[in-house]
BATIVEX-403534 format. One record per residue: residue in three letters; x, y, z of N, C-alpha, C, O in turn. Coordinates in nm, 3 decimals, always signed. Layout:
! BATIVEX-403534
res / n_u / n_v / n_w / ca_u / ca_v / ca_w / c_u / c_v / c_w / o_u / o_v / o_w
Ala / X / Y / Z / X / Y / Z / X / Y / Z / X / Y / Z;
...
! end
This chain:
! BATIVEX-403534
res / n_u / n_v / n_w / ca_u / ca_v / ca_w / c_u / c_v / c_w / o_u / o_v / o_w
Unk / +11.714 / +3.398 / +12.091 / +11.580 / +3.452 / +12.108 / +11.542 / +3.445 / +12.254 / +11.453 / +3.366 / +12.285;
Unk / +11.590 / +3.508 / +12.333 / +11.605 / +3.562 / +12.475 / +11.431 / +3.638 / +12.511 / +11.411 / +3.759 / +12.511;
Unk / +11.334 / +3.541 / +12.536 / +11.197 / +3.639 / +12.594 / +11.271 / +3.613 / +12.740 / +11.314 / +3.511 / +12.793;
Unk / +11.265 / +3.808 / +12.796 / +11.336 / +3.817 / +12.911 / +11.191 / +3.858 / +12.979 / +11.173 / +3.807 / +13.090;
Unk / +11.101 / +3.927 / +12.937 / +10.966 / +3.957 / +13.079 / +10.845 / +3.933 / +12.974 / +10.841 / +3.971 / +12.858;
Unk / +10.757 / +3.869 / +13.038 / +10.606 / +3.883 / +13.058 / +10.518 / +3.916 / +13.110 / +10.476 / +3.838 / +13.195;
Unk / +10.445 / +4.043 / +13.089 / +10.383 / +4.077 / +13.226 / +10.241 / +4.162 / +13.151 / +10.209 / +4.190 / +13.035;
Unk / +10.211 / +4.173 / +13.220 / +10.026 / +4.278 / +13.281 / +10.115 / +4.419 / +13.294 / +10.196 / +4.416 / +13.387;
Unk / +10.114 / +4.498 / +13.243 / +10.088 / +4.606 / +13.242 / +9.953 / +4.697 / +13.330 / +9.843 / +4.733 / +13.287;
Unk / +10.034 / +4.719 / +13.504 / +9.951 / +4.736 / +13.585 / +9.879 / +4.887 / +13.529 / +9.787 / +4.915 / +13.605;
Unk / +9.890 / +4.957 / +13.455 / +9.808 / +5.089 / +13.419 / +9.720 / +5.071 / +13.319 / +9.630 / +5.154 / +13.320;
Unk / +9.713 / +4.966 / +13.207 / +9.679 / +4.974 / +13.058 / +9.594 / +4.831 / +13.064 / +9.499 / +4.811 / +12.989;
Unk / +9.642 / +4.725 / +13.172 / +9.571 / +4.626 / +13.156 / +9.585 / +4.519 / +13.039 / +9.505 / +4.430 / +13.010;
Unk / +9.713 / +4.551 / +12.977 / +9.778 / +4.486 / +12.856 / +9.846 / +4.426 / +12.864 / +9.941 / +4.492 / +12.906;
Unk / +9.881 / +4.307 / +12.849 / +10.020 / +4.167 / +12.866 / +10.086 / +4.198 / +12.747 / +10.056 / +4.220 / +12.630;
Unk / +10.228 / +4.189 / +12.843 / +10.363 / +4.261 / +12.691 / +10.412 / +4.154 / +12.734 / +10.402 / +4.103 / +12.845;
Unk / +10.490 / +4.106 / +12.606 / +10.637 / +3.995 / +12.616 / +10.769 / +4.107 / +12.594 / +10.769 / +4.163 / +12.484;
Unk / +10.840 / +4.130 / +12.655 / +10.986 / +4.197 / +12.587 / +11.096 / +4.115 / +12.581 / +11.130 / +4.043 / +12.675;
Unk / +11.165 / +4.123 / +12.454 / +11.231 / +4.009 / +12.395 / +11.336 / +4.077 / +12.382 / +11.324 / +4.199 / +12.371;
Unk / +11.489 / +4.005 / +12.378 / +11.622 / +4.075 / +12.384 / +11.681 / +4.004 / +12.237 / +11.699 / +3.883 / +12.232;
Unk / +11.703 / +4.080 / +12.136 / +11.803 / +4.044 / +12.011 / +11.896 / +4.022 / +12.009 / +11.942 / +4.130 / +11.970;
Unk / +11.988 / +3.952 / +12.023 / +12.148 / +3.938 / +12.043 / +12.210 / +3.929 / +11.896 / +12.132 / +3.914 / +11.801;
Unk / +12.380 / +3.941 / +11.869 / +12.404 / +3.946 / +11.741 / +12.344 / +3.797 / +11.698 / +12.302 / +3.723 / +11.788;
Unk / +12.339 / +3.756 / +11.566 / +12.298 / +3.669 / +11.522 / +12.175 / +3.606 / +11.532 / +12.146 / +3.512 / +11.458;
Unk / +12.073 / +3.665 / +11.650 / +11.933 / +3.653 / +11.618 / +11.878 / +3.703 / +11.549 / +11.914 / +3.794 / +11.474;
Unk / +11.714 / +3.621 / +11.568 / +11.658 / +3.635 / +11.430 / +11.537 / +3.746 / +11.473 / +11.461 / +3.718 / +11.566;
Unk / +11.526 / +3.862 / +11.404 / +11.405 / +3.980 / +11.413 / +11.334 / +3.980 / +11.313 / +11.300 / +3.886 / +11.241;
Unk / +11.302 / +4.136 / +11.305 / +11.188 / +4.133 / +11.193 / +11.059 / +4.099 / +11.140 / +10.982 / +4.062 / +11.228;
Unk / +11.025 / +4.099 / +11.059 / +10.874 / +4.002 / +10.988 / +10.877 / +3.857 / +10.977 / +10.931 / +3.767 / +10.914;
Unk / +10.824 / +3.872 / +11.037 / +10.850 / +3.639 / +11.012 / +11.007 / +3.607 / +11.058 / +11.063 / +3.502 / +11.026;
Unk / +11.081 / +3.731 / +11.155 / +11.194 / +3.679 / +11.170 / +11.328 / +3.656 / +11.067 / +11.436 / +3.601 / +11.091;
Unk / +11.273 / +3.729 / +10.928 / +11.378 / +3.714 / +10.814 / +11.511 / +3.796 / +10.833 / +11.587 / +3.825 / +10.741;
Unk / +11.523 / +3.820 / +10.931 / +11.688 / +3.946 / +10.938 / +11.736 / +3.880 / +11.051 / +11.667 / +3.837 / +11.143;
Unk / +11.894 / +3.873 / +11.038 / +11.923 / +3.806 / +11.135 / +12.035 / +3.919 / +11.146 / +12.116 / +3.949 / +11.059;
Unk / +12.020 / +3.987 / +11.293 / +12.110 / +4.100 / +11.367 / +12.231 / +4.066 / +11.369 / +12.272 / +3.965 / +11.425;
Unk / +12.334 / +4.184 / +11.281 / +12.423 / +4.145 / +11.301 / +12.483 / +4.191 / +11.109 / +12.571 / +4.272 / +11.079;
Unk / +12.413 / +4.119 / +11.028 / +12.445 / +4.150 / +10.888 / +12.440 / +4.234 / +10.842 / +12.540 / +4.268 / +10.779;
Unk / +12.362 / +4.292 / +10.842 / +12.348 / +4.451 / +10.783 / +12.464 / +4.539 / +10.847 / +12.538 / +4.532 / +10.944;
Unk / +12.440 / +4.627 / +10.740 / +12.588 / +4.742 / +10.749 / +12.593 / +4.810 / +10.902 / +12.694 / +4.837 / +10.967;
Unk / +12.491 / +4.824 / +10.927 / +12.439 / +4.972 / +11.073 / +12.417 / +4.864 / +11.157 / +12.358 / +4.901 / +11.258;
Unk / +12.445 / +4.730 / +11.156 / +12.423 / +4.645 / +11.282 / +12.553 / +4.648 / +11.328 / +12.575 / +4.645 / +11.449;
Unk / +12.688 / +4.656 / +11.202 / +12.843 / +4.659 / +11.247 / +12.847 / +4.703 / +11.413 / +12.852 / +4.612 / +11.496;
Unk / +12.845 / +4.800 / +11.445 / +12.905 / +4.897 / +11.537 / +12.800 / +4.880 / +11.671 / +12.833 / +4.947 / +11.769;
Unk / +12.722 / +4.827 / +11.678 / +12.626 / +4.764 / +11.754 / +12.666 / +4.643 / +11.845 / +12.603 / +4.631 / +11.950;
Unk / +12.736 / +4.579 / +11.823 / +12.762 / +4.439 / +11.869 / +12.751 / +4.421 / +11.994 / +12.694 / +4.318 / +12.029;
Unk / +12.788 / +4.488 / +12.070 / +12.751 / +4.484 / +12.238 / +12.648 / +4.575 / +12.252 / +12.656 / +4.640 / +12.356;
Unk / +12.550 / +4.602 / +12.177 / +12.432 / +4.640 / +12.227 / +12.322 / +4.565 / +12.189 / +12.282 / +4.586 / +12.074;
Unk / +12.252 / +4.469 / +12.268 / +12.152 / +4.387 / +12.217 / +11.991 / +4.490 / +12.181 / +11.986 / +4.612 / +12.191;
Unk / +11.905 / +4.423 / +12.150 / +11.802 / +4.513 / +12.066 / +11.683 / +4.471 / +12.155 / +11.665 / +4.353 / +12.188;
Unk / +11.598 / +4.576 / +12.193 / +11.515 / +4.524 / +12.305 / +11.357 / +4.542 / +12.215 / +11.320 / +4.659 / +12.204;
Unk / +11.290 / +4.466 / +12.170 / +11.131 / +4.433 / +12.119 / +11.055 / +4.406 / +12.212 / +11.064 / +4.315 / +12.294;
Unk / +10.954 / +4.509 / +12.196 / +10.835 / +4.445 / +12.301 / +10.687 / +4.447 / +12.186 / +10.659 / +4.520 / +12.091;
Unk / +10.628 / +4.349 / +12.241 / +10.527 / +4.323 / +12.206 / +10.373 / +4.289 / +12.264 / +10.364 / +4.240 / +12.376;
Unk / +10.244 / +4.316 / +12.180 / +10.152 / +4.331 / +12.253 / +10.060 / +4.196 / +12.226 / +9.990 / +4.171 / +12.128;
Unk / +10.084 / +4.119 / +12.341 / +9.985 / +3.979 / +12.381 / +9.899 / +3.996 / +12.343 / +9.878 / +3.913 / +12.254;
Unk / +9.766 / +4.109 / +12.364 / +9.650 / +4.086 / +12.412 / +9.587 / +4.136 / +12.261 / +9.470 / +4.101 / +12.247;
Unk / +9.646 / +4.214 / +12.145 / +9.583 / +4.277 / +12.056 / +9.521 / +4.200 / +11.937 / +9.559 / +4.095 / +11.885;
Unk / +9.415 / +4.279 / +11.908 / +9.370 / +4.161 / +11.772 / +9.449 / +4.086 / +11.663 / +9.438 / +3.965 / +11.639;
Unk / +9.539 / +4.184 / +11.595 / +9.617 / +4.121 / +11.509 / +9.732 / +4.000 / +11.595 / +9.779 / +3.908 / +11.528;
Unk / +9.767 / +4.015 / +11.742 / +9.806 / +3.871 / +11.786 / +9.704 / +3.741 / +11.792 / +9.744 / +3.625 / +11.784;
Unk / +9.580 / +3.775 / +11.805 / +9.474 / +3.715 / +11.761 / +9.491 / +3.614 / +11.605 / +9.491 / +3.494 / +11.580;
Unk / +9.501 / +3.703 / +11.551 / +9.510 / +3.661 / +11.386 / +9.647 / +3.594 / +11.383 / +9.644 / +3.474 / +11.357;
Unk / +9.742 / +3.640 / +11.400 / +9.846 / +3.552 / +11.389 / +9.875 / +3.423 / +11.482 / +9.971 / +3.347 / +11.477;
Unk / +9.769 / +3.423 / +11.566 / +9.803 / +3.330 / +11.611 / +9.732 / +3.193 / +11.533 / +9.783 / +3.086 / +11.498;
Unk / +9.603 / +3.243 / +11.523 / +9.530 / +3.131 / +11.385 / +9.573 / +3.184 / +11.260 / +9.491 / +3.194 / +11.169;
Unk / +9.719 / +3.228 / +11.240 / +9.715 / +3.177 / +11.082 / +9.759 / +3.041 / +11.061 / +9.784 / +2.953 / +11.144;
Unk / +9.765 / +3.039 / +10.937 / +9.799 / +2.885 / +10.838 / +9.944 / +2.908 / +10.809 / +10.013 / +2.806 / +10.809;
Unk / +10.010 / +3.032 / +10.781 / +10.154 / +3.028 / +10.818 / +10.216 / +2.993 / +10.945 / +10.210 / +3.039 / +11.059;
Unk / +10.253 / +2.935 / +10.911 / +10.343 / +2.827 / +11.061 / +10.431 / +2.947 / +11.118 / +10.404 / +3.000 / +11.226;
Unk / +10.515 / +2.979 / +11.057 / +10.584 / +3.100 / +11.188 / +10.525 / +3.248 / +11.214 / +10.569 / +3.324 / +11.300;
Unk / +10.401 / +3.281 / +11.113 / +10.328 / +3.393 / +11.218 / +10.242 / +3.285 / +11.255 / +10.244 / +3.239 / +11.141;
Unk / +10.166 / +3.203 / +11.319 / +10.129 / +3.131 / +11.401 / +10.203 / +3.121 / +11.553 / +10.162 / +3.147 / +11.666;
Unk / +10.343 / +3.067 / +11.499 / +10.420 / +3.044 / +11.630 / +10.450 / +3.191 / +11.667 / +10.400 / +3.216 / +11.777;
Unk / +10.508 / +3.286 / +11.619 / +10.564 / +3.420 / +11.653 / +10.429 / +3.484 / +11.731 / +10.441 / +3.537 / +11.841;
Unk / +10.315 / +3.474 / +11.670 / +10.179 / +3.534 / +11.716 / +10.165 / +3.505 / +11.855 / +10.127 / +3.583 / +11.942;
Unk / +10.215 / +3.331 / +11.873 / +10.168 / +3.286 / +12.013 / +10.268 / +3.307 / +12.090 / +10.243 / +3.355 / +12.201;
Unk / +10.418 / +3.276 / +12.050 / +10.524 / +3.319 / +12.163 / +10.544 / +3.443 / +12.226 / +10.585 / +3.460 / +12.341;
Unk / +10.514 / +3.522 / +12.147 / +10.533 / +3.718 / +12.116 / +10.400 / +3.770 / +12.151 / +10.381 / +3.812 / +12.265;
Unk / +10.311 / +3.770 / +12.067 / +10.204 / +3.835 / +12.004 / +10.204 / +3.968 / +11.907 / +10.274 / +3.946 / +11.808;
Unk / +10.163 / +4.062 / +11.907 / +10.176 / +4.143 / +11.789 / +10.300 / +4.220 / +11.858 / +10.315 / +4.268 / +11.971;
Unk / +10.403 / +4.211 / +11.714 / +10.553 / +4.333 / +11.766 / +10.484 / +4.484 / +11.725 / +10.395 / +4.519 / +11.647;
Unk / +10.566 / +4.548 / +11.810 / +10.522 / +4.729 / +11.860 / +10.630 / +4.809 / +11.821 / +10.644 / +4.893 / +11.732;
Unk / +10.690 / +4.771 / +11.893 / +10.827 / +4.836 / +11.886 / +10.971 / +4.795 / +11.933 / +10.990 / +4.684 / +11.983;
Unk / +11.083 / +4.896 / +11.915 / +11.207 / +4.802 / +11.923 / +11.306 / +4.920 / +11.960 / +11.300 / +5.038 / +11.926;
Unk / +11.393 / +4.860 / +12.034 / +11.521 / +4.962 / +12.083 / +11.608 / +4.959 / +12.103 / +11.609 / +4.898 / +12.210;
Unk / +11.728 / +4.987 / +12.072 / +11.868 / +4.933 / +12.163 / +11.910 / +4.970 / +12.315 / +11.908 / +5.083 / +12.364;
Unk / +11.947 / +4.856 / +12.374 / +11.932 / +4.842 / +12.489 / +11.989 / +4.968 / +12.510 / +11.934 / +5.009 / +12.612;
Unk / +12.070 / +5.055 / +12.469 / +12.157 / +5.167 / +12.574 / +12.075 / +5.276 / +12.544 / +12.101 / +5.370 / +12.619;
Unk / +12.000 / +5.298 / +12.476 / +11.918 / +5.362 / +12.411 / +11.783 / +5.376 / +12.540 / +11.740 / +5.485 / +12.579;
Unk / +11.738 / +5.257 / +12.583 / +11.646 / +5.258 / +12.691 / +11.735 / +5.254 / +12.866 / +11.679 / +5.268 / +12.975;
Unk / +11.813 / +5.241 / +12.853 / +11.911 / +5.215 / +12.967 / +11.973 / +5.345 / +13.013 / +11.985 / +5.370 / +13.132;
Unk / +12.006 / +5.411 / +12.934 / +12.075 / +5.526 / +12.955 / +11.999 / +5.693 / +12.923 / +11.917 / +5.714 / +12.834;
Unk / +12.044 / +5.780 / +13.005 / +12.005 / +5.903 / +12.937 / +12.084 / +5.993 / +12.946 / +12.131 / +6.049 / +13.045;
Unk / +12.109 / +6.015 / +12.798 / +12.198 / +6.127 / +12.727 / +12.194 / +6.265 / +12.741 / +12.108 / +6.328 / +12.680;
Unk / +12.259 / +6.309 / +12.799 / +12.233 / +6.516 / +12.775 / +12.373 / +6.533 / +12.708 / +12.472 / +6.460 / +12.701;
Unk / +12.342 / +6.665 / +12.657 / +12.448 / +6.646 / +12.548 / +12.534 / +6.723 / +12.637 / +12.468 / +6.806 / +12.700;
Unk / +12.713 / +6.725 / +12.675 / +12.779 / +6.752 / +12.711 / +12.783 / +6.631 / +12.888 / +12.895 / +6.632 / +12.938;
Unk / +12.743 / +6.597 / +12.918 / +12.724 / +6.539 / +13.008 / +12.783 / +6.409 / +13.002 / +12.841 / +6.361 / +12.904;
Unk / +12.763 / +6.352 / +13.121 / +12.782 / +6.155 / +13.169 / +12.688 / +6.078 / +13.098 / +12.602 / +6.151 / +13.048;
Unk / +12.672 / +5.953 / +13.075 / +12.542 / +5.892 / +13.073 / +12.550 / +5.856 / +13.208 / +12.643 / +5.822 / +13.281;
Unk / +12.365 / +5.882 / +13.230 / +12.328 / +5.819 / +13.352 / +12.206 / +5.687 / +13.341 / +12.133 / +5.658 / +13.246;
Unk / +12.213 / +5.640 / +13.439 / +12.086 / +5.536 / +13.400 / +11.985 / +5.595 / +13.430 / +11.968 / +5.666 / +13.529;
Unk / +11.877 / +5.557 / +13.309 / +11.780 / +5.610 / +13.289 / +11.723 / +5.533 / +13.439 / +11.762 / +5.424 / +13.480;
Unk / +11.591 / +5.653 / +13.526 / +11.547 / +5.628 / +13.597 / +11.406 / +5.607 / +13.591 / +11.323 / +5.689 / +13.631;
Unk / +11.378 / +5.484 / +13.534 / +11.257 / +5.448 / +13.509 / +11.093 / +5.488 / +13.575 / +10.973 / +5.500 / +13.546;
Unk / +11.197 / +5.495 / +13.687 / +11.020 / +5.480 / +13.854 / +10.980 / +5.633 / +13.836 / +10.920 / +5.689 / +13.927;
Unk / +11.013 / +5.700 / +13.722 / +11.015 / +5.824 / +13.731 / +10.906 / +5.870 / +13.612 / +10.841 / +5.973 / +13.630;
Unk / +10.885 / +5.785 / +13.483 / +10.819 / +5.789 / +13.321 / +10.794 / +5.660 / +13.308 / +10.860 / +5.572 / +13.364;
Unk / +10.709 / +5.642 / +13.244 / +10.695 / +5.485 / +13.141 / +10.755 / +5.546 / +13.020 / +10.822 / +5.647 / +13.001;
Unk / +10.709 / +5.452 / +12.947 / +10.748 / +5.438 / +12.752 / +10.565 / +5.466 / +12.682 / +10.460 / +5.441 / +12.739;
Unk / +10.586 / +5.523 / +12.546 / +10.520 / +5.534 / +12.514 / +10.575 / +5.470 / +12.370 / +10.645 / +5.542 / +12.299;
Unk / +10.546 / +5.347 / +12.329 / +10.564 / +5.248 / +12.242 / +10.520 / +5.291 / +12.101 / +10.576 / +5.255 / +11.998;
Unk / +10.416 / +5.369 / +12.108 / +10.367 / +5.404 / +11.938 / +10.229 / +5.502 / +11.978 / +10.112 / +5.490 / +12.015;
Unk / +10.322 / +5.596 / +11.946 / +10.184 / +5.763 / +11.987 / +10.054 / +5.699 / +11.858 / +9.939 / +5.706 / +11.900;
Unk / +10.063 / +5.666 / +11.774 / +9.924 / +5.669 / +11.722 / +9.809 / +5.529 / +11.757 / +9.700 / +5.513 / +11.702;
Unk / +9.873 / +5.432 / +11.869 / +9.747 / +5.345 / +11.908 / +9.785 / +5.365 / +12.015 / +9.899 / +5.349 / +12.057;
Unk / +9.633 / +5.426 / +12.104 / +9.608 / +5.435 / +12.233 / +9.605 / +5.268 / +12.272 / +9.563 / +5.170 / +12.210;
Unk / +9.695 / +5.290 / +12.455 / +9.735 / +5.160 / +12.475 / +9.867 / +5.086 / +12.451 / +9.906 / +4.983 / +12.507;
Unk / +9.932 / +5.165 / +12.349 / +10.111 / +5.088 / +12.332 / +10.155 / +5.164 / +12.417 / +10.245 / +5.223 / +12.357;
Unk / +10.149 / +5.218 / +12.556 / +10.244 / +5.269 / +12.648 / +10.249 / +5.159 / +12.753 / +10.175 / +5.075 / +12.803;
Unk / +10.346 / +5.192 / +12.759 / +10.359 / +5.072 / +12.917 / +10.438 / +5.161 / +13.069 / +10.521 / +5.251 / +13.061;
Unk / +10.391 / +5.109 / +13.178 / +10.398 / +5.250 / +13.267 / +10.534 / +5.264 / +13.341 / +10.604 / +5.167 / +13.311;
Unk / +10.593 / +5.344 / +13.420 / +10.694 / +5.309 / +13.458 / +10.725 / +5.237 / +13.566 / +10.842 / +5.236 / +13.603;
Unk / +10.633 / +5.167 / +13.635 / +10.611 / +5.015 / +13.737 / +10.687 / +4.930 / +13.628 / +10.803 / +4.893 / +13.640;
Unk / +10.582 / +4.896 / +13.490 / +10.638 / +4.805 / +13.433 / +10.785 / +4.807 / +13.339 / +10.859 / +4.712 / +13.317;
Unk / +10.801 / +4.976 / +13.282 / +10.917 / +4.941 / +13.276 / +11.040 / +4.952 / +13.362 / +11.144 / +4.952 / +13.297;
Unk / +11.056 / +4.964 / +13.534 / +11.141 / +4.941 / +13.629 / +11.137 / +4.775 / +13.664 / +11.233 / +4.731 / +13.729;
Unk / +11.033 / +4.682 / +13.624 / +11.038 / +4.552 / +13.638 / +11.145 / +4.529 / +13.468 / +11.267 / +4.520 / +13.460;
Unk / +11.069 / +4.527 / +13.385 / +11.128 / +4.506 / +13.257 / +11.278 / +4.520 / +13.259 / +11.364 / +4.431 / +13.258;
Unk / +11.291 / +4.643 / +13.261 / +11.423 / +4.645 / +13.264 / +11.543 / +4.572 / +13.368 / +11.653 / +4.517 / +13.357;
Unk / +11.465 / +4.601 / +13.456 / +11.508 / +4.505 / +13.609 / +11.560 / +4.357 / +13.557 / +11.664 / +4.298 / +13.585;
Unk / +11.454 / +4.320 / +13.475 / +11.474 / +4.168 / +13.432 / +11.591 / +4.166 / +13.278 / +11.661 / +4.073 / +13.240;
Unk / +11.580 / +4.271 / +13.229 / +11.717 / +4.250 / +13.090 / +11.831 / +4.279 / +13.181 / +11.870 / +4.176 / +13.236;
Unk / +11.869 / +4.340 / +13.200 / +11.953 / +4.385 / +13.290 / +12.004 / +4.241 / +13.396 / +12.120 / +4.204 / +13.409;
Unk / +11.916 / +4.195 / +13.445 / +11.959 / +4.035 / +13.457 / +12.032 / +3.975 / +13.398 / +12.134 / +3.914 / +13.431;
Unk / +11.980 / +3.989 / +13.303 / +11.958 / +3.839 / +13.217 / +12.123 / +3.856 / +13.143 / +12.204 / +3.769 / +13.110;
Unk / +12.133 / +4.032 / +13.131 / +12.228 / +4.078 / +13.050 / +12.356 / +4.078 / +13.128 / +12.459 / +4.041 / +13.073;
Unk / +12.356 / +4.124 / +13.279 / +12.453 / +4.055 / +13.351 / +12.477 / +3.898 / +13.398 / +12.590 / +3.874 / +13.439;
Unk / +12.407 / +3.819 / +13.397 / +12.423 / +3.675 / +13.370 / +12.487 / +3.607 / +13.277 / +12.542 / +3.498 / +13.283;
Unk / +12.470 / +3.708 / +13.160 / +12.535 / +3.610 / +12.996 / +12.687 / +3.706 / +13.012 / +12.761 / +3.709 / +12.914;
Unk / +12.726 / +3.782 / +13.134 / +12.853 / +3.844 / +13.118 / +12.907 / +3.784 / +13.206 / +13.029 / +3.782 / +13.197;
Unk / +12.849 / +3.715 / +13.321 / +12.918 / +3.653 / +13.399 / +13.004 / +3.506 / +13.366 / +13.102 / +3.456 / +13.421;
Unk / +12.895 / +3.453 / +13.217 / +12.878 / +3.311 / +13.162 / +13.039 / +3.356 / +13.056 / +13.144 / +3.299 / +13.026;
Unk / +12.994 / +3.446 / +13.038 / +13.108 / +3.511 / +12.929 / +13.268 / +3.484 / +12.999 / +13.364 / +3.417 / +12.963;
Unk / +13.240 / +3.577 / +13.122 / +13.367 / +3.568 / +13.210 / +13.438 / +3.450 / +13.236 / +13.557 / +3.430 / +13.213;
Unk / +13.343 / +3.361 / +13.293 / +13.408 / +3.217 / +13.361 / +13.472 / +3.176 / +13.211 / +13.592 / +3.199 / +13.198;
Unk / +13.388 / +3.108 / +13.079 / +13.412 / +3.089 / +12.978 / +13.558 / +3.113 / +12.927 / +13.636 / +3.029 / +12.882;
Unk / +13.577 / +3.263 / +12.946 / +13.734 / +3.313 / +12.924 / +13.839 / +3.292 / +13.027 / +13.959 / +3.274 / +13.005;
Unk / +13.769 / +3.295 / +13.158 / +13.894 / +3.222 / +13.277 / +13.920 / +3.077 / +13.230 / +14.027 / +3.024 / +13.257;
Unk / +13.804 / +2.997 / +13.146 / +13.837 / +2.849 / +13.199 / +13.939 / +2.820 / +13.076 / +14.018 / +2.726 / +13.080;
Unk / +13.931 / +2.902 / +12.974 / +14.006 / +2.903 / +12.837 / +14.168 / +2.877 / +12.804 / +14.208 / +2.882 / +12.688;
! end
């Protein structure tokens, strides 16, 4: 359970957490699916799952005072989940017959969920965001590497 950015959303004025899924973490509602089991997670395995979520919204409010202990904790670590993606999916952009290229963020934001004004986040924040998985995601390949040299 990799929270890779926290930030203010300099256009919207909204604090997002974006969180990275790796195989065998835990997603979902209360966290009940663990990535990786399901049939359509097979072929996925080197693509981690990128969730972002919205700090500041009422229902993180509510979950954060519930009486269920893990939407309590999920409410306060996270706050309310929005949406979700696979990393190559936000990383890359596809034309059909073409290369993938990396998606060039400083160029669009994301628009997280067309029917609540406010789930967009701009493309300042997602050229930081991504800036920071992309870290985090070459770091656990570097950890990977040595791991297999020292083997």
């Amino acid at each position: 359970m990799t929270v890779v950015y926290k930030a203010v959303d300099p256009e919207s004025g909204n604090r997002w957490c974006v969180r990275m899924v790796f195989i065998g973490s835990q997603y979902g509602l209360k966290h009940c699916l663990t990535y990786g089991d399901a049939e359509y997670d097979k072929d996925k395995h080197d693509d981690p799952m990128i969730e972002f979520y919205d700090m500041d919204s009422g229902v993180a409010g509510i979950l954060r005072n519930s009486k269920d202990k893990t939407e309590a904790y999920l409410g306060k670590k996270y706050g309310q989940f929005v949406s979700r993606y696979y990393w190559s999916s936000l990383n890359f952009d596809e034309r059909f017959g073409e290369q993938k290229t990396v998606t060039d963020w400083s160029k669009r934001g994301l628009c997280l969920h067309g029917g609540v004004d406010g789930w967009s986040v701009s493309s300042e924040f997602m050229v930081k965001a991504m800036a920071a998985v992309n870290a985090e995601l070459a770091e656990r390949a570097e950890i990977e590497r040595r791991e297999m040299q020292d083997a």
